[in-house]
C-alpha positions as CSV (number, residue, x, y, z in Angstrom):
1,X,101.7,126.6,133.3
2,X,103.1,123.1,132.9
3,X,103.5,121.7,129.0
4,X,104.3,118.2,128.7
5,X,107.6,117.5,127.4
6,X,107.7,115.3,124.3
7,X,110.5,112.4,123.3
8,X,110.6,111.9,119.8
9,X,111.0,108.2,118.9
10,X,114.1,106.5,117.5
11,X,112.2,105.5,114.2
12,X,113.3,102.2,112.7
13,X,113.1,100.9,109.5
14,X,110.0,98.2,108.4
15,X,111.0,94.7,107.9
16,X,110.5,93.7,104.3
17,X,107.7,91.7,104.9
18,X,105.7,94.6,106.9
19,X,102.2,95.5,105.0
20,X,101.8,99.1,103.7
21,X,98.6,100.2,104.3
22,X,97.6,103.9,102.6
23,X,94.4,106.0,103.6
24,X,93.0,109.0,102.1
25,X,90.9,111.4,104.1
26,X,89.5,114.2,102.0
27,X,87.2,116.6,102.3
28,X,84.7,117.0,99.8
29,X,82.0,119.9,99.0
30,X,78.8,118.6,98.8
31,X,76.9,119.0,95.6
32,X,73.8,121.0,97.6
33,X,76.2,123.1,99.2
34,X,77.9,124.5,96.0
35,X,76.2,127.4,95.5
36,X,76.9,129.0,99.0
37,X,81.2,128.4,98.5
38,X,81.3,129.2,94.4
39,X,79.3,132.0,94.1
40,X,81.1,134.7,91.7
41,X,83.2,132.0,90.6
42,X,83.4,131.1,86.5
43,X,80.8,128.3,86.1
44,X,83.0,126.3,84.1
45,X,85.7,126.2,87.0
46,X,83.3,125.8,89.8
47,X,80.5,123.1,88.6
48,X,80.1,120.1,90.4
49,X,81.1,118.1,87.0
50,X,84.4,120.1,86.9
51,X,85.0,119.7,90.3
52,X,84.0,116.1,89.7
53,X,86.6,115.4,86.9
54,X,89.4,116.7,88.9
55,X,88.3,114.9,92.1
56,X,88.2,111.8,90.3
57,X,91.8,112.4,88.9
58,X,93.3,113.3,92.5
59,X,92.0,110.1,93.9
60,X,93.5,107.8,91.2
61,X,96.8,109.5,91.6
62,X,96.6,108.5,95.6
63,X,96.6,104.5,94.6
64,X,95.2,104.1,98.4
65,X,93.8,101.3,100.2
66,X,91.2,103.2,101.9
67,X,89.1,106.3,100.9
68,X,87.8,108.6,103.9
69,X,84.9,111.1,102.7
Protein backbone atom coordinates (compact mmCIF):
# COMPACT_ATOMS: atom_id res chain seq x y z
CA UNK A 1 0.00 0.00 0.00
CA UNK A 2 1.08 3.47 -1.11
CA UNK A 3 0.64 6.53 1.68
CA UNK A 4 1.16 9.81 0.36
CA UNK A 5 4.04 11.52 1.72
CA UNK A 6 3.43 14.92 3.37
CA UNK A 7 5.80 18.26 3.32
CA UNK A 8 5.19 20.33 6.18
CA UNK A 9 5.21 24.01 5.24
CA UNK A 10 7.88 26.65 6.17
CA UNK A 11 5.29 28.72 8.25
CA UNK A 12 5.93 32.47 8.14
CA UNK A 13 4.94 35.07 10.28
CA UNK A 14 1.61 37.47 9.42
CA UNK A 15 2.29 40.92 8.34
CA UNK A 16 0.99 43.38 10.90
CA UNK A 17 -1.65 44.50 9.01
CA UNK A 18 -3.12 40.78 8.37
CA UNK A 19 -6.81 40.32 9.85
CA UNK A 20 -7.33 37.71 12.67
CA UNK A 21 -10.29 36.03 12.15
CA UNK A 22 -11.48 33.35 15.18
CA UNK A 23 -14.25 30.61 14.80
CA UNK A 24 -15.85 28.47 17.25
CA UNK A 25 -17.39 25.15 16.38
CA UNK A 26 -19.00 23.47 19.25
CA UNK A 27 -21.04 20.94 19.77
CA UNK A 28 -23.99 21.34 21.67
CA UNK A 29 -26.64 18.70 23.35
CA UNK A 30 -29.95 19.50 22.40
CA UNK A 31 -32.38 20.43 25.06
CA UNK A 32 -34.93 17.33 23.79
CA UNK A 33 -32.17 15.05 23.77
CA UNK A 34 -31.06 15.50 27.51
CA UNK A 35 -32.69 12.93 28.99
CA UNK A 36 -31.27 10.08 26.83
CA UNK A 37 -27.15 11.36 27.66
CA UNK A 38 -27.84 12.53 31.59
CA UNK A 39 -29.73 9.97 32.92
CA UNK A 40 -28.34 8.96 36.51
CA UNK A 41 -26.66 12.12 36.54
CA UNK A 42 -27.37 14.80 39.70
CA UNK A 43 -30.13 17.08 38.34
CA UNK A 44 -28.46 20.02 39.49
CA UNK A 45 -25.28 19.20 37.33
CA UNK A 46 -27.09 17.92 34.34
CA UNK A 47 -30.18 20.45 33.67
CA UNK A 48 -30.34 22.20 30.63
CA UNK A 49 -30.13 25.70 32.77
CA UNK A 50 -26.86 24.39 34.30
CA UNK A 51 -25.58 23.26 31.31
CA UNK A 52 -26.85 26.60 29.89
CA UNK A 53 -24.86 28.88 32.44
CA UNK A 54 -21.67 27.13 31.76
CA UNK A 55 -22.22 27.12 28.00
CA UNK A 56 -22.86 30.67 28.11
CA UNK A 57 -19.54 31.27 30.13
CA UNK A 58 -17.27 29.11 27.72
CA UNK A 59 -18.40 31.10 24.80
CA UNK A 60 -17.65 34.47 26.22
CA UNK A 61 -14.22 33.29 27.24
CA UNK A 62 -13.63 32.34 23.32
CA UNK A 63 -14.03 36.33 22.26
CA UNK A 64 -14.66 34.75 18.55
CA UNK A 65 -15.81 36.17 15.40
CA UNK A 66 -17.86 33.44 14.37
CA UNK A 67 -20.02 30.85 16.36
CA UNK A 68 -20.57 27.28 14.67
CA UNK A 69 -23.54 25.23 16.44
Amino acid sequence: MHLRGWSPRAASPPAAATPVLRIVSYNILAETLESNTTAGLDPQIASFRARKALLAHELESWNADIYCF
